[in-house]
mmCIF entry with sequence, helices, sheets and N, C-alpha, C, O atoms, coordinates in Angstrom:
data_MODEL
# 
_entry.id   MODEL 
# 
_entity.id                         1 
_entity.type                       polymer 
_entity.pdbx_number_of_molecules   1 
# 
_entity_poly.entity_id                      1 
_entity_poly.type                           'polypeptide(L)' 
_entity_poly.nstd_linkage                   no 
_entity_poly.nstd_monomer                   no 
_entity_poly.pdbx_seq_one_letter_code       
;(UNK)(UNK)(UNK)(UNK)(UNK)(UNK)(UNK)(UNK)(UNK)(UNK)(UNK)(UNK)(UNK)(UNK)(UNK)(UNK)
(UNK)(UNK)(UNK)(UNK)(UNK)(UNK)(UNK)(UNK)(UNK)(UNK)(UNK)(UNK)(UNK)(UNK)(UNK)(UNK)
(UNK)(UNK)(UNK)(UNK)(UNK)(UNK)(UNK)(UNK)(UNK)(UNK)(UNK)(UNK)(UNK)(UNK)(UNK)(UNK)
;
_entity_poly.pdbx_seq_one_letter_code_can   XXXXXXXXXXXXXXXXXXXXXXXXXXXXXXXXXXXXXXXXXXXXXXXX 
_entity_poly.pdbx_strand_id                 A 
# 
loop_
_entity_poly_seq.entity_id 
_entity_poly_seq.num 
_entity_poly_seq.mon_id 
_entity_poly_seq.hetero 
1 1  UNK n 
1 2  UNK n 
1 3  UNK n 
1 4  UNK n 
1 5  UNK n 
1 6  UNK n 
1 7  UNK n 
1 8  UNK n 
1 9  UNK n 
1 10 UNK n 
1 11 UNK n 
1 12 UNK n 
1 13 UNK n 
1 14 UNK n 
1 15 UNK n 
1 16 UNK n 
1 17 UNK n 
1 18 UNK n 
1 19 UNK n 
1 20 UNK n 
1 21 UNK n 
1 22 UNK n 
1 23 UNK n 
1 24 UNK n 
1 25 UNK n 
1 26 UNK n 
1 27 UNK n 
1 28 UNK n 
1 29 UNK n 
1 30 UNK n 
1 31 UNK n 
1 32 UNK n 
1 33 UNK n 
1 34 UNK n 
1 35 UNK n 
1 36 UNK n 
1 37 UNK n 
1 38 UNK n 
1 39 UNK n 
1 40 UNK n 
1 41 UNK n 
1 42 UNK n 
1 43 UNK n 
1 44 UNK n 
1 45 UNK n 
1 46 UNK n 
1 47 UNK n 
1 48 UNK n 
# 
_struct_asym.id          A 
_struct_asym.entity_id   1 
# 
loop_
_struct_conf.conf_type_id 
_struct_conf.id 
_struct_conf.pdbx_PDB_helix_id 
_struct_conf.beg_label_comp_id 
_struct_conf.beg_label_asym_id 
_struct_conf.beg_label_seq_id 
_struct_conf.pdbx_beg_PDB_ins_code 
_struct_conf.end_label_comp_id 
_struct_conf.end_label_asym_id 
_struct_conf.end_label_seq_id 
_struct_conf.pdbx_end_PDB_ins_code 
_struct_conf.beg_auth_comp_id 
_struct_conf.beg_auth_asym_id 
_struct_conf.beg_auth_seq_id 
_struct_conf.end_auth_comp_id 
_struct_conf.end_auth_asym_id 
_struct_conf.end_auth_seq_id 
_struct_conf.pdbx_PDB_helix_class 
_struct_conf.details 
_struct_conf.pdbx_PDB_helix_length 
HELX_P HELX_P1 AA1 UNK A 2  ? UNK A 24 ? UNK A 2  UNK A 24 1 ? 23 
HELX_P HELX_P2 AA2 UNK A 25 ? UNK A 27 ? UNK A 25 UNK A 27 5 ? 3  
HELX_P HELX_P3 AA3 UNK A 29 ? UNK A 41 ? UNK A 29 UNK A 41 1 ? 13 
HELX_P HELX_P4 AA4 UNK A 42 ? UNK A 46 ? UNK A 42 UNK A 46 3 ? 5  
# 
_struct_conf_type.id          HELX_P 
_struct_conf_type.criteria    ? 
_struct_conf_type.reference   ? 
# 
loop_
_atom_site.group_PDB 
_atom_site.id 
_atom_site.type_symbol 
_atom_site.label_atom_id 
_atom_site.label_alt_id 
_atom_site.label_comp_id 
_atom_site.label_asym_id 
_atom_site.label_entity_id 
_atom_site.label_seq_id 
_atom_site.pdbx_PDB_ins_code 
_atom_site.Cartn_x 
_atom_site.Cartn_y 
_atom_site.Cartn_z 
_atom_site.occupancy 
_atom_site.B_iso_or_equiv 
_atom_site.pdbx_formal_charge 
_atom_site.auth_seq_id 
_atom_site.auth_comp_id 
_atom_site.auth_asym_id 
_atom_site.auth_atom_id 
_atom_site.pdbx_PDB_model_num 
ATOM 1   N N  . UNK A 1 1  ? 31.827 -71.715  -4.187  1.00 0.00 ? 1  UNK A N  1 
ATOM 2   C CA . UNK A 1 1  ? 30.587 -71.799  -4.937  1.00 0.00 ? 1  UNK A CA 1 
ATOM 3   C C  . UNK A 1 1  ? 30.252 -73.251  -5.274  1.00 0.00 ? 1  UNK A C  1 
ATOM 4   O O  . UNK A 1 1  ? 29.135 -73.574  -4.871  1.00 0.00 ? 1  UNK A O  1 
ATOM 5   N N  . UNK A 1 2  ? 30.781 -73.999  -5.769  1.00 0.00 ? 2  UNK A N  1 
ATOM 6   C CA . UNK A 1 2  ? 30.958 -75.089  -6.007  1.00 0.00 ? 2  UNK A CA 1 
ATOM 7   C C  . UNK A 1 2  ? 30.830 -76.237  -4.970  1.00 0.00 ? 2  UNK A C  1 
ATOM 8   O O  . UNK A 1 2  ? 30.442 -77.375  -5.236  1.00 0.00 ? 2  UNK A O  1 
ATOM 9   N N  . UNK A 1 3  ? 31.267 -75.714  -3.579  1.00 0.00 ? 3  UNK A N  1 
ATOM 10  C CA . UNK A 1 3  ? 30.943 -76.651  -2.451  1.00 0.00 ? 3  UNK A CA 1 
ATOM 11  C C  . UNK A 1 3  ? 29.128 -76.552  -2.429  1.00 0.00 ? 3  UNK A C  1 
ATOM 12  O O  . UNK A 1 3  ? 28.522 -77.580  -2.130  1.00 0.00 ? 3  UNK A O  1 
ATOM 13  N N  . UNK A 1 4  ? 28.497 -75.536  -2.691  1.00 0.00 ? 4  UNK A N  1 
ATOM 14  C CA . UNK A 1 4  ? 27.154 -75.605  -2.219  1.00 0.00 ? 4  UNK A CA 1 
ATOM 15  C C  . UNK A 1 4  ? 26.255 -76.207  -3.565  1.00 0.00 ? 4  UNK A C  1 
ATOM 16  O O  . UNK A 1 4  ? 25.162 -76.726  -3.338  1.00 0.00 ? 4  UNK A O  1 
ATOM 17  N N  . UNK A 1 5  ? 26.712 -76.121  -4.809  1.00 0.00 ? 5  UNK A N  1 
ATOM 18  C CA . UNK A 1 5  ? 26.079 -76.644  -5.358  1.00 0.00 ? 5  UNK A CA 1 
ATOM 19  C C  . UNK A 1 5  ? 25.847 -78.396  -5.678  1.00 0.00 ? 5  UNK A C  1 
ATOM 20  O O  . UNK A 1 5  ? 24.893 -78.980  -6.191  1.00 0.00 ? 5  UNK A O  1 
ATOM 21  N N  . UNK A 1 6  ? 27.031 -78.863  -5.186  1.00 0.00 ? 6  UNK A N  1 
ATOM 22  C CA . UNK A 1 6  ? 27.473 -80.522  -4.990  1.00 0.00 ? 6  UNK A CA 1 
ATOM 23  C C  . UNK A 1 6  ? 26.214 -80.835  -4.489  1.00 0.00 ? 6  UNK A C  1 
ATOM 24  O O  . UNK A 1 6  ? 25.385 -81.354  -5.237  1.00 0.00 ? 6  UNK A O  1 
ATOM 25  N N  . UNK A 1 7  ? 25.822 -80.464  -2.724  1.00 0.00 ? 7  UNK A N  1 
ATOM 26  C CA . UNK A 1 7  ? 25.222 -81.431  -2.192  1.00 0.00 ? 7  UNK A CA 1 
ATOM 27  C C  . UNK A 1 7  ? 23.716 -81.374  -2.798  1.00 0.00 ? 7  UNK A C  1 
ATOM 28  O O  . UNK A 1 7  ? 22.927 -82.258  -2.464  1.00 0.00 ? 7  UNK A O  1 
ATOM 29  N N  . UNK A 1 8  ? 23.211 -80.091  -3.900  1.00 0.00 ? 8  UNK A N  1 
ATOM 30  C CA . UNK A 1 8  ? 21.922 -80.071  -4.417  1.00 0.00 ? 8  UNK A CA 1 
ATOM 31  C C  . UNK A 1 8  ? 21.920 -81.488  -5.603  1.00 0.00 ? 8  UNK A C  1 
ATOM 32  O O  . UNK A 1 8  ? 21.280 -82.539  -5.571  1.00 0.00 ? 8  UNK A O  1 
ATOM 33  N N  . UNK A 1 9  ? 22.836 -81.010  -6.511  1.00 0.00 ? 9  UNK A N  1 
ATOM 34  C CA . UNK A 1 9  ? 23.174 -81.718  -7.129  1.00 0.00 ? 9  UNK A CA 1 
ATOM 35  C C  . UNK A 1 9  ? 22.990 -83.165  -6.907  1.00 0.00 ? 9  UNK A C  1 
ATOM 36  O O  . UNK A 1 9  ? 22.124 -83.877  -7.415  1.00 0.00 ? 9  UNK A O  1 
ATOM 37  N N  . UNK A 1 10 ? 24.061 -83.555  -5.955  1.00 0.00 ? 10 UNK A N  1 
ATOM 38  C CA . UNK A 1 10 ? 23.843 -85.161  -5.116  1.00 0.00 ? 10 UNK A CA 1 
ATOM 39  C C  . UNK A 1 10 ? 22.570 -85.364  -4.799  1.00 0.00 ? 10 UNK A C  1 
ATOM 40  O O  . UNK A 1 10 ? 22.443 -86.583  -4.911  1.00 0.00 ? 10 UNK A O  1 
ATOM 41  N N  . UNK A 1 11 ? 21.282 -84.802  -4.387  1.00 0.00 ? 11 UNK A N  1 
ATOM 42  C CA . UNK A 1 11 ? 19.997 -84.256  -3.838  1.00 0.00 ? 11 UNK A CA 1 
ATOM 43  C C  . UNK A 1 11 ? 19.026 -84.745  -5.384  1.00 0.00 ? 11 UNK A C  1 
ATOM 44  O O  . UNK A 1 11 ? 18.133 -85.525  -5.716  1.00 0.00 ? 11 UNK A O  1 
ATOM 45  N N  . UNK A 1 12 ? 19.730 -83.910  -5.849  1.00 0.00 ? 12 UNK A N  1 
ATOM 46  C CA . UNK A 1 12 ? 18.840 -84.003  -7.248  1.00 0.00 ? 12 UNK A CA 1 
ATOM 47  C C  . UNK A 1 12 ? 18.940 -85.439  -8.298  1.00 0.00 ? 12 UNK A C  1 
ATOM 48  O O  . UNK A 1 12 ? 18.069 -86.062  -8.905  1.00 0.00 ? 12 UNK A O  1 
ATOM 49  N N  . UNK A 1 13 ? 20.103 -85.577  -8.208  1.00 0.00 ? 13 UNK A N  1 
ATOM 50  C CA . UNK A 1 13 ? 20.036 -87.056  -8.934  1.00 0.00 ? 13 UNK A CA 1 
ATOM 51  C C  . UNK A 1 13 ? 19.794 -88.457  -8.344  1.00 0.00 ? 13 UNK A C  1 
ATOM 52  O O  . UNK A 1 13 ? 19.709 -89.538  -8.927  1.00 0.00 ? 13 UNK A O  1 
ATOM 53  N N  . UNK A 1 14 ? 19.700 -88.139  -6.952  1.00 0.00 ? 14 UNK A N  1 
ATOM 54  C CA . UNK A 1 14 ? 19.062 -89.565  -5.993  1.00 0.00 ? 14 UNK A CA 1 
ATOM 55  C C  . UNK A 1 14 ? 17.812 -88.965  -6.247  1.00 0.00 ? 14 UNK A C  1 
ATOM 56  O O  . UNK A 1 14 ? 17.693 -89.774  -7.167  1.00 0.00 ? 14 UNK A O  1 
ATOM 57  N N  . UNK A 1 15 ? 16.588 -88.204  -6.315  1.00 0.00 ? 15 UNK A N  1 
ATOM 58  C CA . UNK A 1 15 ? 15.761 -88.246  -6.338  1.00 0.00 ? 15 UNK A CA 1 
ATOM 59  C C  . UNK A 1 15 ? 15.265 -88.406  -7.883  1.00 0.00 ? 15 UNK A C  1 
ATOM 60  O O  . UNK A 1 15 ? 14.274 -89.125  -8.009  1.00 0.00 ? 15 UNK A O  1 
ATOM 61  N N  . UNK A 1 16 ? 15.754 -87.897  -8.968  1.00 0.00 ? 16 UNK A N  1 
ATOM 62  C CA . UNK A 1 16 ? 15.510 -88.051  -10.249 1.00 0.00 ? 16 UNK A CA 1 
ATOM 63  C C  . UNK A 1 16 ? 15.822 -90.085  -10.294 1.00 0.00 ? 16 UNK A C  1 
ATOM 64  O O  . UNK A 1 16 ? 14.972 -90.867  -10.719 1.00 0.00 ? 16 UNK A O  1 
ATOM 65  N N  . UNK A 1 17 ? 17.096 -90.480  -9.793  1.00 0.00 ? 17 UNK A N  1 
ATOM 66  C CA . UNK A 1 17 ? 17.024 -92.000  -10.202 1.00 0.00 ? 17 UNK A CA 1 
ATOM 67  C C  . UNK A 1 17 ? 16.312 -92.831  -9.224  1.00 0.00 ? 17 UNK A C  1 
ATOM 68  O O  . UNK A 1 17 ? 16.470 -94.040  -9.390  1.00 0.00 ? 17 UNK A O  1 
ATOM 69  N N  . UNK A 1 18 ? 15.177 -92.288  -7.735  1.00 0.00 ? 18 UNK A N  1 
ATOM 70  C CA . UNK A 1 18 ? 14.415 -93.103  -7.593  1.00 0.00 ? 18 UNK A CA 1 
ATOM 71  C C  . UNK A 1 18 ? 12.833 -93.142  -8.278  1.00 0.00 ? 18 UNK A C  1 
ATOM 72  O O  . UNK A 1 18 ? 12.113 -94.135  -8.378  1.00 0.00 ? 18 UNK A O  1 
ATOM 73  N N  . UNK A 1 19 ? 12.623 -92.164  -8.582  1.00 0.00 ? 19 UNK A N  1 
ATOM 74  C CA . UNK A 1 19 ? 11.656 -91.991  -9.626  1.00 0.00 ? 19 UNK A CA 1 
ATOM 75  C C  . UNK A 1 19 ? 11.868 -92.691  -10.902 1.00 0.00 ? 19 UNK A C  1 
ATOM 76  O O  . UNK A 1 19 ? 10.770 -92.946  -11.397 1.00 0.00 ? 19 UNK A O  1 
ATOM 77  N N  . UNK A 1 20 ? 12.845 -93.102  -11.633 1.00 0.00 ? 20 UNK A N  1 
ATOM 78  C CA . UNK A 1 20 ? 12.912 -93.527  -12.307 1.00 0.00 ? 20 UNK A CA 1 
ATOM 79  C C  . UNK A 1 20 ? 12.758 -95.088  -12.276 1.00 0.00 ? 20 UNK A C  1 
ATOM 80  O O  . UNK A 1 20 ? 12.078 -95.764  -13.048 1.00 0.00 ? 20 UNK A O  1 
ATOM 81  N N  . UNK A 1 21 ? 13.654 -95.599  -11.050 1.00 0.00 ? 21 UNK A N  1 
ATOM 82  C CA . UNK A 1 21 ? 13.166 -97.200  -10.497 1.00 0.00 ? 21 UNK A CA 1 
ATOM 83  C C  . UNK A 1 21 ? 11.808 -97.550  -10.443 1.00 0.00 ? 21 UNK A C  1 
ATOM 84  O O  . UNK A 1 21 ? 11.163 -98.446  -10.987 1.00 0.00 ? 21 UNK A O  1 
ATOM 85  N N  . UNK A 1 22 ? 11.401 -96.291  -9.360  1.00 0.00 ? 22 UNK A N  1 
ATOM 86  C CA . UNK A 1 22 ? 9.791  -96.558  -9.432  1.00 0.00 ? 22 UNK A CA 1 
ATOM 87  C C  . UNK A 1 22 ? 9.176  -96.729  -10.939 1.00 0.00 ? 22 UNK A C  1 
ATOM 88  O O  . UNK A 1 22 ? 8.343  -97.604  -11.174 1.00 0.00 ? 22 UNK A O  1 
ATOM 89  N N  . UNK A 1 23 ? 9.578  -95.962  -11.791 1.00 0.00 ? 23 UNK A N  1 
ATOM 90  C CA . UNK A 1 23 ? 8.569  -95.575  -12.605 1.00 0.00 ? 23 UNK A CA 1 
ATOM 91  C C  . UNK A 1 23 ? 9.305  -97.263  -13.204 1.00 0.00 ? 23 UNK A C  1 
ATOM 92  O O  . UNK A 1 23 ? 8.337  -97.961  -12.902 1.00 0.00 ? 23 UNK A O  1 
ATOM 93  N N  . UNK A 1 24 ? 10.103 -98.039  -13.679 1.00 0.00 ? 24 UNK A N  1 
ATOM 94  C CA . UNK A 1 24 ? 10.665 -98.976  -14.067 1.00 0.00 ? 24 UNK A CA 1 
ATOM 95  C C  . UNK A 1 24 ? 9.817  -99.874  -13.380 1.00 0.00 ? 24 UNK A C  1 
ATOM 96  O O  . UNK A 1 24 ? 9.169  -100.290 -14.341 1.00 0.00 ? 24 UNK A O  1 
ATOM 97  N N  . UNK A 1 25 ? 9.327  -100.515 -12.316 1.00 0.00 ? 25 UNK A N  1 
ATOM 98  C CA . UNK A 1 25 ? 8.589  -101.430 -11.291 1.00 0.00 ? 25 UNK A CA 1 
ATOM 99  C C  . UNK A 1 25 ? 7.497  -100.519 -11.798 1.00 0.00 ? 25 UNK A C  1 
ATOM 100 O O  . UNK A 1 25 ? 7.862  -100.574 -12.973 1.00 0.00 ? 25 UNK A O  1 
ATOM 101 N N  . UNK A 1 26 ? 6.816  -100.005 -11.823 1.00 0.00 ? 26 UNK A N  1 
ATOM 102 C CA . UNK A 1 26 ? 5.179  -100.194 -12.169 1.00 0.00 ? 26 UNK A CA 1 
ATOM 103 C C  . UNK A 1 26 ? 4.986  -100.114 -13.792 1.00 0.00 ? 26 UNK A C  1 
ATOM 104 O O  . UNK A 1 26 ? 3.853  -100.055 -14.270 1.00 0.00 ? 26 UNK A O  1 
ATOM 105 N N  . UNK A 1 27 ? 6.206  -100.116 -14.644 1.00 0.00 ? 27 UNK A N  1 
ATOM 106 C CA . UNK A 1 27 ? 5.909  -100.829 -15.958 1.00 0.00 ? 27 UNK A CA 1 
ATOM 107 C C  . UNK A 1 27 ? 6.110  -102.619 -15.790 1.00 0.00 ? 27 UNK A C  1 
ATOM 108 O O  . UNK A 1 27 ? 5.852  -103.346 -16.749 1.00 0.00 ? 27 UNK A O  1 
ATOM 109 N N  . UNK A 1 28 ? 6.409  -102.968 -14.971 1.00 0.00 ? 28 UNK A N  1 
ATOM 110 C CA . UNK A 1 28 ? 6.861  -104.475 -14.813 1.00 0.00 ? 28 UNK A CA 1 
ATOM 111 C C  . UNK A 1 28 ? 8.209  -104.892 -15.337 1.00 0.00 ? 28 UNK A C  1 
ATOM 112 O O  . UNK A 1 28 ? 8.632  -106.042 -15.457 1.00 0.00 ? 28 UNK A O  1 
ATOM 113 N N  . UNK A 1 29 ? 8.799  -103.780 -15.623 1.00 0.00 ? 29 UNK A N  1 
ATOM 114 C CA . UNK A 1 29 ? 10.517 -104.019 -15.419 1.00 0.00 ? 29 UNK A CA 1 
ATOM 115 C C  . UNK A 1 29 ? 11.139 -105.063 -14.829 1.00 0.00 ? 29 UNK A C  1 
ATOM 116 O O  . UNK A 1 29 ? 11.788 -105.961 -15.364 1.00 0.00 ? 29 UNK A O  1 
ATOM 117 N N  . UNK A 1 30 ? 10.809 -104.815 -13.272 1.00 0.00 ? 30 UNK A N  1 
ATOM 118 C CA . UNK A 1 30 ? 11.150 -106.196 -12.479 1.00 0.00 ? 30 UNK A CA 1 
ATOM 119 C C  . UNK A 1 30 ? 10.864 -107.110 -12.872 1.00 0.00 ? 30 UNK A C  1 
ATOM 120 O O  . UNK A 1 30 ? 11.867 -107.700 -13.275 1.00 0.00 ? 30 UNK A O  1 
ATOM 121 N N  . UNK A 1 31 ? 10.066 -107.610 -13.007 1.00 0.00 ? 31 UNK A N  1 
ATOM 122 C CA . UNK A 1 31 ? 9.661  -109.078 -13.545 1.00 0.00 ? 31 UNK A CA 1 
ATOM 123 C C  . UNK A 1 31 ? 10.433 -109.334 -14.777 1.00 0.00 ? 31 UNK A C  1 
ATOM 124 O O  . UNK A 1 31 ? 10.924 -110.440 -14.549 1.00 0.00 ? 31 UNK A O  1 
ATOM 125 N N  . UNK A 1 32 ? 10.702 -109.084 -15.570 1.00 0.00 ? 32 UNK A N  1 
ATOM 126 C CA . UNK A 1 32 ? 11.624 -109.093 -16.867 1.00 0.00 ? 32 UNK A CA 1 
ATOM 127 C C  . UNK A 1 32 ? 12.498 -109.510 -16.484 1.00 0.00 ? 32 UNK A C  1 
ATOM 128 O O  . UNK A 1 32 ? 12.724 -110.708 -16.659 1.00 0.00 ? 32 UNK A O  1 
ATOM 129 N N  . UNK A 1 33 ? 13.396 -108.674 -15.773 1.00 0.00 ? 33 UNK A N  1 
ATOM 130 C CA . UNK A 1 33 ? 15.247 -108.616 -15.133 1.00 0.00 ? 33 UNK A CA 1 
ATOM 131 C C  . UNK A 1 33 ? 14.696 -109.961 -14.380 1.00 0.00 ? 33 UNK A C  1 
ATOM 132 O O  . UNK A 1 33 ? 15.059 -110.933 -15.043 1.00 0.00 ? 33 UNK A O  1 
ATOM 133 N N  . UNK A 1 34 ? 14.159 -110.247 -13.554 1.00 0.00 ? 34 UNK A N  1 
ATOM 134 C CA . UNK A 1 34 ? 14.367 -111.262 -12.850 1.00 0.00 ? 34 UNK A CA 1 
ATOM 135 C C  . UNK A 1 34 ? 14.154 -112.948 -13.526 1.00 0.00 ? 34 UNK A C  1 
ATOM 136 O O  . UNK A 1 34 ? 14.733 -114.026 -13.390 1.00 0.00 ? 34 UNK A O  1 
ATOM 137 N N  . UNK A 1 35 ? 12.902 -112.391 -14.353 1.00 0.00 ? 35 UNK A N  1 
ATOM 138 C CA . UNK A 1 35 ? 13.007 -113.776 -15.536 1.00 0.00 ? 35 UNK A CA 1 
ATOM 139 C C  . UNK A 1 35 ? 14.265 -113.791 -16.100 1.00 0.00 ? 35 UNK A C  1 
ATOM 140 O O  . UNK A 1 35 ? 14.766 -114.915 -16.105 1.00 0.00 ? 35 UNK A O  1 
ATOM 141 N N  . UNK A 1 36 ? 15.326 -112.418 -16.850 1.00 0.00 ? 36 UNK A N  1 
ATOM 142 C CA . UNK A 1 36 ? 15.887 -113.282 -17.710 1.00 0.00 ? 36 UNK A CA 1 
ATOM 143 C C  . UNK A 1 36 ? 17.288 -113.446 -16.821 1.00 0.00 ? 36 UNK A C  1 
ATOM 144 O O  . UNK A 1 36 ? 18.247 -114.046 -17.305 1.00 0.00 ? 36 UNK A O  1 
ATOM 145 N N  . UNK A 1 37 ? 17.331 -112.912 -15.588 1.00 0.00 ? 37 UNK A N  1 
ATOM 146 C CA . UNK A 1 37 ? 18.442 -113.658 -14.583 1.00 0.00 ? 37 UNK A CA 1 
ATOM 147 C C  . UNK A 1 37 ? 18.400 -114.611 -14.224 1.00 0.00 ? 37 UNK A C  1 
ATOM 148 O O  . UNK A 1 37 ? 19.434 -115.258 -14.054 1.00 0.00 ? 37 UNK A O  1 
ATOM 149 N N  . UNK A 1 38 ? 16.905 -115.217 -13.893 1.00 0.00 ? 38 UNK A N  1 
ATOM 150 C CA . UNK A 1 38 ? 16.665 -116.601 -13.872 1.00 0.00 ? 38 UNK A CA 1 
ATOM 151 C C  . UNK A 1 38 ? 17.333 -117.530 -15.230 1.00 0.00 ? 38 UNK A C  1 
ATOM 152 O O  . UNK A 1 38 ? 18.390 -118.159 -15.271 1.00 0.00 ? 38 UNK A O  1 
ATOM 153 N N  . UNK A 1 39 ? 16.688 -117.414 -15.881 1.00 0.00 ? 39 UNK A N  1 
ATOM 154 C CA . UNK A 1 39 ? 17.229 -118.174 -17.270 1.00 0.00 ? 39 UNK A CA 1 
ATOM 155 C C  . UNK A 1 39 ? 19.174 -118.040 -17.489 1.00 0.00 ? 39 UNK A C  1 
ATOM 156 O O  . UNK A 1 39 ? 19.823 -118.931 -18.036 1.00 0.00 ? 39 UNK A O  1 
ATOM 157 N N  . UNK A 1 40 ? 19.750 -116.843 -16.968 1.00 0.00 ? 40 UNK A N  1 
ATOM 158 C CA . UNK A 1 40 ? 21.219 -117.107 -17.584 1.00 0.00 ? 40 UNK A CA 1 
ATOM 159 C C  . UNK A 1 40 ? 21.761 -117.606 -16.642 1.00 0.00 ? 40 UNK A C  1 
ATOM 160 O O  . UNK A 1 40 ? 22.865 -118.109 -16.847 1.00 0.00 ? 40 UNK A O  1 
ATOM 161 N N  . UNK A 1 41 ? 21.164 -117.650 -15.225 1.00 0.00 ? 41 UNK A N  1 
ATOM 162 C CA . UNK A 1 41 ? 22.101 -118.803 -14.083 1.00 0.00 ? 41 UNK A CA 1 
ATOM 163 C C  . UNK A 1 41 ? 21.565 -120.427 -14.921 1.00 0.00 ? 41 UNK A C  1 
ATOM 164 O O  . UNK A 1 41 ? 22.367 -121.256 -15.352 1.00 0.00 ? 41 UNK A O  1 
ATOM 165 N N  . UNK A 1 42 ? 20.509 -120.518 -14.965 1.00 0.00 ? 42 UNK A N  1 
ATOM 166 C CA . UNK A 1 42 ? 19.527 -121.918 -15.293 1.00 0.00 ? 42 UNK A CA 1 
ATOM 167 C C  . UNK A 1 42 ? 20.621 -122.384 -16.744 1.00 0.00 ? 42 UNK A C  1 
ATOM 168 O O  . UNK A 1 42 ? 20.954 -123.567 -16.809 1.00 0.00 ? 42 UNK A O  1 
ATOM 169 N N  . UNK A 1 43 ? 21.034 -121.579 -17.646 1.00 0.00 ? 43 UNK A N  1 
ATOM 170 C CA . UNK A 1 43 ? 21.929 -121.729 -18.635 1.00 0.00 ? 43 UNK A CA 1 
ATOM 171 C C  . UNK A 1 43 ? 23.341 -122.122 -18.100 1.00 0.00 ? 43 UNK A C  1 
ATOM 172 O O  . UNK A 1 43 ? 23.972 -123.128 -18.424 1.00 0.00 ? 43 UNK A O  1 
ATOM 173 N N  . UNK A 1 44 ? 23.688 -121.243 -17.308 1.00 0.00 ? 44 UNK A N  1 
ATOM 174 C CA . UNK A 1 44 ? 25.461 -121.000 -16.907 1.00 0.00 ? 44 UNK A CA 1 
ATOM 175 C C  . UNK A 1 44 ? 25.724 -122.484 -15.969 1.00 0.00 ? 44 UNK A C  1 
ATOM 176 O O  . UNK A 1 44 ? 26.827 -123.030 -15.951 1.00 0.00 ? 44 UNK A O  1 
ATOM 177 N N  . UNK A 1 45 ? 24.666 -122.955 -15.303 1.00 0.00 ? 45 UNK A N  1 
ATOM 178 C CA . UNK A 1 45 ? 24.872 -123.885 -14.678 1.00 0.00 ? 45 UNK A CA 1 
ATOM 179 C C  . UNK A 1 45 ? 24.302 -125.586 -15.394 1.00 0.00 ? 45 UNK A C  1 
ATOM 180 O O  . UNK A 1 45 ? 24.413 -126.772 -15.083 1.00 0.00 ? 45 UNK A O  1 
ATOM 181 N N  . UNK A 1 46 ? 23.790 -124.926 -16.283 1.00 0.00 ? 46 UNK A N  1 
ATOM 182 C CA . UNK A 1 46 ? 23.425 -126.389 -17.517 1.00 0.00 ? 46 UNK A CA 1 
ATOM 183 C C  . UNK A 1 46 ? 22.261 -127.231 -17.435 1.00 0.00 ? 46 UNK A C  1 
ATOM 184 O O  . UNK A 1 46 ? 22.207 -128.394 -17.834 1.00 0.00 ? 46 UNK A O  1 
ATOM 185 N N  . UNK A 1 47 ? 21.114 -126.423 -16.769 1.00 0.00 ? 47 UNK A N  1 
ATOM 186 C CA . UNK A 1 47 ? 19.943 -127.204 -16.287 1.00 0.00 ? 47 UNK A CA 1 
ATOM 187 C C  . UNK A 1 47 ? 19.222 -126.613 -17.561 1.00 0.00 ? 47 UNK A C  1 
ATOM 188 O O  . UNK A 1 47 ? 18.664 -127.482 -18.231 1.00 0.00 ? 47 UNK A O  1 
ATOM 189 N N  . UNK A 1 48 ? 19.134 -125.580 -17.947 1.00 0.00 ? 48 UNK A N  1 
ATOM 190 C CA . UNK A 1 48 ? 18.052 -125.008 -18.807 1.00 0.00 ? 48 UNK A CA 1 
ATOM 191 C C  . UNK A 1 48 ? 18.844 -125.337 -20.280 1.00 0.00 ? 48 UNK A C  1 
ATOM 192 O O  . UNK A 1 48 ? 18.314 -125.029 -21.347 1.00 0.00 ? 48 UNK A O  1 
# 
């Protein structure tokens, strides 16, 4: 029983967490993460 419900399962939560990326990128998520990754290399390496 358990073998057939895995691969829905596996099915169901790749599609629930790309919807969620998406929905993350058209609030402008991305742009955030990437500004403040910019800034902690620009820190870690002593320019900023």
């Amino acid at each position: 029983m358990f073998k057939a419900i895995k691969p829905v399962a596996q099915v169901a939560l790749l599609i629930v967490g790309m919807a969620m990326v998406c929905f993350g990128v058209m609030r402008g998520e991305a742009d955030a993460v990437l500004a403040k990754a910019i800034r902690l290399c620009l820190e870690c390496i002593g320019i900023g």
